[in-house]
C-alpha positions as CSV (number, residue, x, y, z in Angstrom):
1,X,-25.4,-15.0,14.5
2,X,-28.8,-15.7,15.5
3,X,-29.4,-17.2,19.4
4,X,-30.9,-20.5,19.2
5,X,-34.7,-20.6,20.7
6,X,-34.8,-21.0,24.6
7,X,-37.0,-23.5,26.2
8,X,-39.4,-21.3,28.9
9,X,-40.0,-22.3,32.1
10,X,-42.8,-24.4,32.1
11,X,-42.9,-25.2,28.6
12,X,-43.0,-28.8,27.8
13,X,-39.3,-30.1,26.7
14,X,-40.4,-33.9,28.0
15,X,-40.1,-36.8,25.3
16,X,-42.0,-39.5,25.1
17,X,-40.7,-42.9,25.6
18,X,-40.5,-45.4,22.9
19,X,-38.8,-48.2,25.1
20,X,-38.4,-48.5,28.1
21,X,-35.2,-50.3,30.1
22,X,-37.2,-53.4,30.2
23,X,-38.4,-53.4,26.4
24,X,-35.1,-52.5,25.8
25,X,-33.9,-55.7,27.7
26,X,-36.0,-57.7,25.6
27,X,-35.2,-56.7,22.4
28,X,-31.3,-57.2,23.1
29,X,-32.3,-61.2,24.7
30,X,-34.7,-62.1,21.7
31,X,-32.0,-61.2,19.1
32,X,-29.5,-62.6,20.7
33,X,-31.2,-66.0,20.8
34,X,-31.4,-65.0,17.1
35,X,-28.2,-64.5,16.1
36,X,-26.9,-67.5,18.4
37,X,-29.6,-69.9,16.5
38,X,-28.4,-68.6,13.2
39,X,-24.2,-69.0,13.8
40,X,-23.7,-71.2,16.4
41,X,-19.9,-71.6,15.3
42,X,-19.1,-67.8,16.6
43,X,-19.7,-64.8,15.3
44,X,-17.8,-61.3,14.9
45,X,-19.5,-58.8,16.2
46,X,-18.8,-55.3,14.4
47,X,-20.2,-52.2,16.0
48,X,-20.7,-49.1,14.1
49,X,-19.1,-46.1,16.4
50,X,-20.0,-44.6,18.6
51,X,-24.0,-45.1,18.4
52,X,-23.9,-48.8,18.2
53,X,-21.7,-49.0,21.6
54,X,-24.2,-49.5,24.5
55,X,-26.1,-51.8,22.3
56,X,-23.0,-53.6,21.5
57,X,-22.1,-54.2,24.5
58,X,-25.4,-55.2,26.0
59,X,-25.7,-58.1,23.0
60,X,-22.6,-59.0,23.5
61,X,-23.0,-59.9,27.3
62,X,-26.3,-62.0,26.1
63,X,-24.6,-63.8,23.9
64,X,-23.4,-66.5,26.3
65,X,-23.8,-69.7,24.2
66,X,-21.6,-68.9,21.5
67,X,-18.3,-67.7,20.4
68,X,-17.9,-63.7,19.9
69,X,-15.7,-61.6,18.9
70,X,-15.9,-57.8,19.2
71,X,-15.1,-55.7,16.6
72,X,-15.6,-51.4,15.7
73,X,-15.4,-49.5,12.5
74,X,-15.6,-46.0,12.7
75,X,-16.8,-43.2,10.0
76,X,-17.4,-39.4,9.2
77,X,-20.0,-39.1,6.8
78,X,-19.3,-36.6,4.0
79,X,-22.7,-35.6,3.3
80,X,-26.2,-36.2,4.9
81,X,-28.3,-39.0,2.9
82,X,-25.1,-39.1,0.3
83,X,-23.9,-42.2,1.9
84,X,-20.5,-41.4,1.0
85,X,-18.3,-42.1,4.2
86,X,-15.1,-42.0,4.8
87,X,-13.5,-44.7,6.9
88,X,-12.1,-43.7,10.2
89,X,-11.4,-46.7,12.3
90,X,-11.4,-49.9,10.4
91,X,-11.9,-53.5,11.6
92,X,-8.5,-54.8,13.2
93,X,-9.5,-58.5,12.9
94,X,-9.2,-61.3,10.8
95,X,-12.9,-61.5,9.3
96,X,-12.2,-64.4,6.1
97,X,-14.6,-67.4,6.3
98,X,-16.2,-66.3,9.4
99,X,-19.6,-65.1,10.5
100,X,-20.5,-61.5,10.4
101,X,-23.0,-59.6,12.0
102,X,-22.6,-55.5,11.4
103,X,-24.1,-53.9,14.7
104,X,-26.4,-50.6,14.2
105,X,-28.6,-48.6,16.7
106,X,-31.0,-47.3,14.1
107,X,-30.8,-48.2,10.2
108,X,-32.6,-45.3,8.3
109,X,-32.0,-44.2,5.0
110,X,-30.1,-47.5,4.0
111,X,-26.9,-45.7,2.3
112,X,-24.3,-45.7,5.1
113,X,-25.5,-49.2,5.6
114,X,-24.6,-50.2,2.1
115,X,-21.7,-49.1,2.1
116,X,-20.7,-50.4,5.2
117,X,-21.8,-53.6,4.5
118,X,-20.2,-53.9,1.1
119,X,-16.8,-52.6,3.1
120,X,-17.0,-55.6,4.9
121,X,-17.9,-58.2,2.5
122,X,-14.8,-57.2,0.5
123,X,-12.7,-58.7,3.1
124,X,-14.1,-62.0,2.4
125,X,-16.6,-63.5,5.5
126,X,-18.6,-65.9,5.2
127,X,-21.4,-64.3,5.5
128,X,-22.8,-60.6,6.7
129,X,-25.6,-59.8,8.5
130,X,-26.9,-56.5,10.0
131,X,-28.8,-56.4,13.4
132,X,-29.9,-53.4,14.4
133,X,-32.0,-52.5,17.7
134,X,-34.0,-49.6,15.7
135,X,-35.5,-49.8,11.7
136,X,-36.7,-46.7,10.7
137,X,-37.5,-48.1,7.0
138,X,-40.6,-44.9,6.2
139,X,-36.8,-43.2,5.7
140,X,-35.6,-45.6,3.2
141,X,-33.6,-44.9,0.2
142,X,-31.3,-47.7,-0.2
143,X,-33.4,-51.4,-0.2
144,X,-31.5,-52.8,2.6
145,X,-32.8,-56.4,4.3
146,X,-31.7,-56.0,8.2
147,X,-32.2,-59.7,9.4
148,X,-32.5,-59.0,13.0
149,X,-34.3,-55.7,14.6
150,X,-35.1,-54.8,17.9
151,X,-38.0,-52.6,16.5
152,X,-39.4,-51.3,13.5
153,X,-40.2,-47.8,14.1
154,X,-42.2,-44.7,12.0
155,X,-40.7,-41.6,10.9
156,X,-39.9,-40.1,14.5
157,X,-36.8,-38.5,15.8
158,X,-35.3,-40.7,18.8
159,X,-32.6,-39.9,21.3
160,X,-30.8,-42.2,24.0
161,X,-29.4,-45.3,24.3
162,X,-26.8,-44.7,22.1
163,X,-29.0,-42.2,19.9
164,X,-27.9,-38.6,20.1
165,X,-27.9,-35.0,19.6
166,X,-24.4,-33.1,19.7
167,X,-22.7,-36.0,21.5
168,X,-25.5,-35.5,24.1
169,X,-27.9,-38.3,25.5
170,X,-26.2,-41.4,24.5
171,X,-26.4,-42.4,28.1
172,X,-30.0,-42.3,28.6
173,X,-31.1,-46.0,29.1
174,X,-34.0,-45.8,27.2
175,X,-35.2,-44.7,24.0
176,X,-37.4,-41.8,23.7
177,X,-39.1,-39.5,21.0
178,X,-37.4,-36.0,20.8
179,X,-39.0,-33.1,18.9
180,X,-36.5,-32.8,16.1
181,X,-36.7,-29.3,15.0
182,X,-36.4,-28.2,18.8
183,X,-33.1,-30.1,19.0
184,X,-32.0,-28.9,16.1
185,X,-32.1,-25.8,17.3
186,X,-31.3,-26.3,20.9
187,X,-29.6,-29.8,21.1
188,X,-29.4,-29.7,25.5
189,X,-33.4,-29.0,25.4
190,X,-33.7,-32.0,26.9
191,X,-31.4,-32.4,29.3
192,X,-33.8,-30.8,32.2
193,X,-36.2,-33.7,31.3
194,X,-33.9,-36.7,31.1
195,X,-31.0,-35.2,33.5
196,X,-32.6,-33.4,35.8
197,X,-30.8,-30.2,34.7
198,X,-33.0,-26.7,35.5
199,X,-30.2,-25.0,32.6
200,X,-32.3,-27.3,30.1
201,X,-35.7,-25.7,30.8
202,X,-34.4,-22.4,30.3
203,X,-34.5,-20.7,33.5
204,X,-31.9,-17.7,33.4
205,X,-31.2,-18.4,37.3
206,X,-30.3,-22.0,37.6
207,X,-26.8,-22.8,38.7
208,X,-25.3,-24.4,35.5
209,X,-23.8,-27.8,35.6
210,X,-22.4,-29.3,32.3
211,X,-22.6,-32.0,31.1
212,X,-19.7,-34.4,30.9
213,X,-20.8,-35.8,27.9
214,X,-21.1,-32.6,26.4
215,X,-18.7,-31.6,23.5
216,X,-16.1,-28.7,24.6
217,X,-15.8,-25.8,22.4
């Protein structure tokens, strides 16, 4: 089995970020007001797990002039861009007649989406719309109209905020821009950046201390 690449010491492992905790903030008030203009009746609120949780849970707090409810599906995807899933975790409420908005943190390719979204329209709501904080449509496969997004972003590989890398990062609480082929082959190449972690930037020395968010063997 080959060893995956080590970052050297000194080498630059530091992303750039794409928004801030303030742009961040922003992006979760304006589509709020959004979604409140749009179903001022109430709204279900159905997060895709486990990326779509911070966000989630940020909207849902700014939604304080209208009904929610909260809501989670969770999938396992069989095969990358396939968007074949398999259902996991379904939605344990009553969604008939009532107003819909599927949560994302980044819409890509468009096929899980469809799916998703078709999933839920089969249970008969009113209506459904997607909101996602992060649009990546230069990835596009599926034509997919996401009525509220945070931002539209090009073909870059993100990470925090919900975003991840082997279950790493998703408490980061902004969004930056990860080199993607260095993750892939060392997803904790960034921890020494974003946690402060000397282990990340490859120094044989450093004391070691793991992550808790870190998947065990």
């Amino acid at each position: 089995m080959t060893e995956p690449a080590r970052v050297p010491v000194g080498d630059t492992a530091t992303p750039e970020t794409l928004l801030d905790e303030a742009a961040i903030g922003e992006c979760v008030a304006r589509l709020a007001s959004e979604i409140a203009a749009d179903h001022p009746d109430g709204v279900v609120l159905v997060g895709v797990l486990r990326g779509a949780l911070i966000f989630l849970a940020d909207l849902a707090r700014a939604l304080r002039d209208v009904d929610v409810e909260v809501a989670f599906i969770a999938i396992s995807r069989y095969a990358p861009d396939s968007g074949r899933v398999r259902i996991l975790h379904d939605v344990d409420v009553e969604l008939a007649g009532r107003d819909v908005v599927l949560v994302e943190d980044l819409v890509d390719t468009g096929l899980t989406l469809g799916y998703l979204v078709e999933h839920l329209r089969r249970q008969d709501p009113r209506r459904v719309d997607v909101c996602a904080l992060l649009d990546r449509p230069a990835r596009r496969i599926l034509p997919m109209t996401v009525r509220y997004v945070g931002r539209e972003i090009p073909d870059v590989f993100v990470l925090g905020y919900g975003l991840h890398r082997a279950d790493l990062y998703r408490n980061v609480p902004r969004v930056v821009v990860a080199d993607r082929e260095l993750v892939r082959a060392r997803p904790d190449a960034y921890l020494g950046s974003l946690y402060g972690r000397a282990e990340a930037a490859g120094d044989p020395g450093a004391r070691v201390t793991r992550s808790p968010y870190r998947r065990r063997p």
